[in-house]
N, C-alpha and C positions, 0 to 999 in steps of 0.2 A: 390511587390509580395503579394497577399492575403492569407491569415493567411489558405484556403483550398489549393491553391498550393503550399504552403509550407510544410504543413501536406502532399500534395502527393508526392513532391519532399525530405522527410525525408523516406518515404515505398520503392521508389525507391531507394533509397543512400544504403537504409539495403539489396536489392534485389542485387544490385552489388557486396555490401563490400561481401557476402555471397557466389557470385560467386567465387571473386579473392581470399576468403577463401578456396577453394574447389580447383583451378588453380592456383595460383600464375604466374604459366609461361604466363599466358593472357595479364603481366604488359610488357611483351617484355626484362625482366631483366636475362631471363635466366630459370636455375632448380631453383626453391626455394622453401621451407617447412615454414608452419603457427608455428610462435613461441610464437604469444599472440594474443588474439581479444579482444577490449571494453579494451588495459590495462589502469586501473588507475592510472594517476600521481598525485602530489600536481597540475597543470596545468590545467586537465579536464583528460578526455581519448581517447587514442590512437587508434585508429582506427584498425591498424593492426602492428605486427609486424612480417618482413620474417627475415629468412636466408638463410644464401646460402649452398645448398644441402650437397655439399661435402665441402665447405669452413663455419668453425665452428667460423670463425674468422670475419665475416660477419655480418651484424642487416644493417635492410631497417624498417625507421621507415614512415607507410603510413597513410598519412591523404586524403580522398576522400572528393570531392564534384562536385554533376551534376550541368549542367550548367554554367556559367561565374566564374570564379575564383576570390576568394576576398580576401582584405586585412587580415580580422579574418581570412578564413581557412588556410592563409600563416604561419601567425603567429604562428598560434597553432602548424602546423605544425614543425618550426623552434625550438619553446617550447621545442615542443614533443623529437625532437634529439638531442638537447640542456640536457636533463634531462636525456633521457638515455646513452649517451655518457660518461657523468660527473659520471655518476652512475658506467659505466662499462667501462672504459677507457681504457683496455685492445684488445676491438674491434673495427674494424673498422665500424663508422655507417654512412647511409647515409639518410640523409629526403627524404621521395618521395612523392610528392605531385601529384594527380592525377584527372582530370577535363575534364570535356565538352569544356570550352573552356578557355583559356590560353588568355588573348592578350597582343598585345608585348611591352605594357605597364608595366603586371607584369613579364615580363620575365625581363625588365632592372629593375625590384627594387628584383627579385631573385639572379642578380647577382652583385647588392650591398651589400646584408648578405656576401657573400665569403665564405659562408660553403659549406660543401658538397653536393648539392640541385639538385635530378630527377626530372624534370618535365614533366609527362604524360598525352597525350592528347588523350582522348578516346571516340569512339561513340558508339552509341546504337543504337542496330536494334528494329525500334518501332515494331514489329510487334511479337517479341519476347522476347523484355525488355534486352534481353543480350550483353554484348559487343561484338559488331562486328570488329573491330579494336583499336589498340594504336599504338599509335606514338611516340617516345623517342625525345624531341625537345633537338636542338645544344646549348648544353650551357657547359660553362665554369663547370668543376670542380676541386673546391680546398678539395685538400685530407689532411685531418687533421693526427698529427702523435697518433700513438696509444701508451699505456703506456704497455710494459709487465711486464709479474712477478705480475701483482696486478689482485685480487680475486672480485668478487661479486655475490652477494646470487642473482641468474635469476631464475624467477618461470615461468614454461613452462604452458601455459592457453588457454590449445589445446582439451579439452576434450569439445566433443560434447554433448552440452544440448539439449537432445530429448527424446522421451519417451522413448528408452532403457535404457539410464540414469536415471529416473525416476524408473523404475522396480528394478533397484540395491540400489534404495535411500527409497523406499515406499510399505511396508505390501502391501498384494493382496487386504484388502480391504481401505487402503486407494486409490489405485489408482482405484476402484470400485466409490468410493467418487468423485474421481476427475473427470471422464468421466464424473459422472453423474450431475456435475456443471456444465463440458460443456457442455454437452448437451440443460440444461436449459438456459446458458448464449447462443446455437445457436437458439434457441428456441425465444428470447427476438432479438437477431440481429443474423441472418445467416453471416452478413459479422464476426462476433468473432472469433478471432483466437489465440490460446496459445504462449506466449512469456515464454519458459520455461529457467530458468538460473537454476543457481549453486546454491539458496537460496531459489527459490519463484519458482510461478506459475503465470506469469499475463496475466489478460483475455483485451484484446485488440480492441478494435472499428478498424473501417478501415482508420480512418487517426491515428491510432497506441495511441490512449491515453488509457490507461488502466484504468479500470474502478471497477475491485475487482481482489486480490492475492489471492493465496492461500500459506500456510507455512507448514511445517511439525514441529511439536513440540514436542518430545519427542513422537513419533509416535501418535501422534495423531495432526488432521488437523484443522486448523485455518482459516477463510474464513473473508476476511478482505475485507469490501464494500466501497468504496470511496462513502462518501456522506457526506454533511453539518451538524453541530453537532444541534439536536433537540428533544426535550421529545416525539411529536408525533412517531420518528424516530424510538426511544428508547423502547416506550411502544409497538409498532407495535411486534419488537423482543422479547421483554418480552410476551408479548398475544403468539408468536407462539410458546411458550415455547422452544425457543433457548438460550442455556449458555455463557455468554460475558465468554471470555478469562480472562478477569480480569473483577469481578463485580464491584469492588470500582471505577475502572478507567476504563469503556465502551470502550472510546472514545481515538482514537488518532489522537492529534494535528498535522501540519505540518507547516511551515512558507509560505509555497504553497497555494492555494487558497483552496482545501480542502485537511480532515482528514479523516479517514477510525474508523468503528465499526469494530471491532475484534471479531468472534462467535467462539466458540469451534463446529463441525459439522464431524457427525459420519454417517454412511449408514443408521443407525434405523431412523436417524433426515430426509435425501433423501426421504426413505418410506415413512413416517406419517407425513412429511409436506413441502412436496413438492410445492404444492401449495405457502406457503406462502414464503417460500426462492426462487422462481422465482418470486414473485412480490417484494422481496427486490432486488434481482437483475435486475429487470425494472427499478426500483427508481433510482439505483446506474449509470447504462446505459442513462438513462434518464438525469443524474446530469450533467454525464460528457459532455453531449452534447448539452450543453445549449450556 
């Protein structure tokens, strides 16, 4: 697979998990409610976590992937219920693995684990991008015993990141600030699209690599440009008269291929130099798509 159908085949993954966020009953498992998305383990992150409606005694831990099912997304997945089980042993969990296509290859090494393992086989209507069907494939299930009487601290990661959210988190005119980056960032690429979470703001190319954040910092906004660390770089923002976050320390590193410039950036800075913080973020657009 080429490093651009992979990039399209990661926008689609997000286009589903977002659906079966929204429906859960779309997996064929029943009523179910979103009890985590993107959760973090020591492992990687989980994809999705359901449960069941009226059964509070229930966790479906779901790992997605379009097209042929592979050894890593079994794994992770097996990980994934493996960690939260041991975590919360109280409940009953179950892995659900969920794919384009399944062959009946990895159905006999799913039912070599002997844990509790869904496997869903679902299509998409190309003309819509949505799931059109799932299919619940015959497989063995082995039910693990649960432990009662034992506690664990579960944090529910059900709030939706979207500009209402954003309104509750940011001054009228920081979010005056933010439009007006996107703007410039649609300005520089129409396909840019806001990846808003619980922390940040990331501005996004259309194979999803983010290319400048935005923060909030004690109200006041932080505009973070992924680009290559450089004096030309450096002086460019010093000449537009914009303020580093930190003047000692401009720059921040990543072990990644590149580091971001950190600007403090206010609606006065929008006004009177506009210009030049849309040609930093060409640069930063530019970098990332090299």
């Amino acid at each position: 697979m080429t490093t651009s159908e992979a990039q399209k085949r990661r926008k689609k993954e997000k286009r589903i998990q977002k659906e079966i966020e929204q429906e859960p009953e779309l997996l064929g498992l029943g009523t179910m409610t979103l009890k985590a998305r993107e959760k973090r383990q020591i492992n990687g992150r989980l994809d999705l976590q359901l449960k069941g409606y009226d059964d509070s005694k229930t966790r479906y831990e779901v790992e997605l992937q379009l097209g042929k099912l592979d050894n890593d997304h079994l794994l992770r997945c097996v990980r994934y219920w493996n960690y939260e089980r041991r975590k919360c042993p109280q409940f009953k969990h179950y892995a659900v693995i969920v794919a384009e296509e399944i062959p009946e290859y990895m159905l006999e090494e799913i039912v070599l684990f002997k844990v509790p393992i869904i496997a869903i086989k679902i299509s998409i209507d190309q003309s819509s991008g949505k799931i059109a069907a799932a299919k619940r494939l015959d497989l063995p299930i082995y039910e693990w015993a649960i432990v009662e009487n034992q506690k664990c601290e579960e944090i529910e990661d059900i709030t939706p990141f979207d500009m209402a959210y954003l309104e509750t988190k940011l001054s009228e005119e920081s979010l005056r600030v933010l439009n007006e980056i996107y703007r410039l960032a649609r300005e520089v690429n129409p396909e840019t699209e806001m990846n808003i979470t619980k922390n940040y703001v990331g501005f996004t190319d259309c194979n999803l690599y983010s290319y400048m954040f935005v923060r909030n910092k004690n109200d006041s906004l932080i505009l973070e440009l992924v680009l290559d660390e450089s004096p030309d770089i450096k002086n460019k923002i010093q000449e537009a008269g914009l303020i580093f976050k930190n003047p000692g320390n401009p720059y921040t590193k990543h072990k990644s291929k590149h580091g971001h410039y950190d600007i403090q950036i206010n609606i006065e800075d929008i006004n009177k130099k506009e210009k030049e913080i849309k040609e930093l973020i060409e640069m930063a657009y530019e970098e990332i798509s090299k």
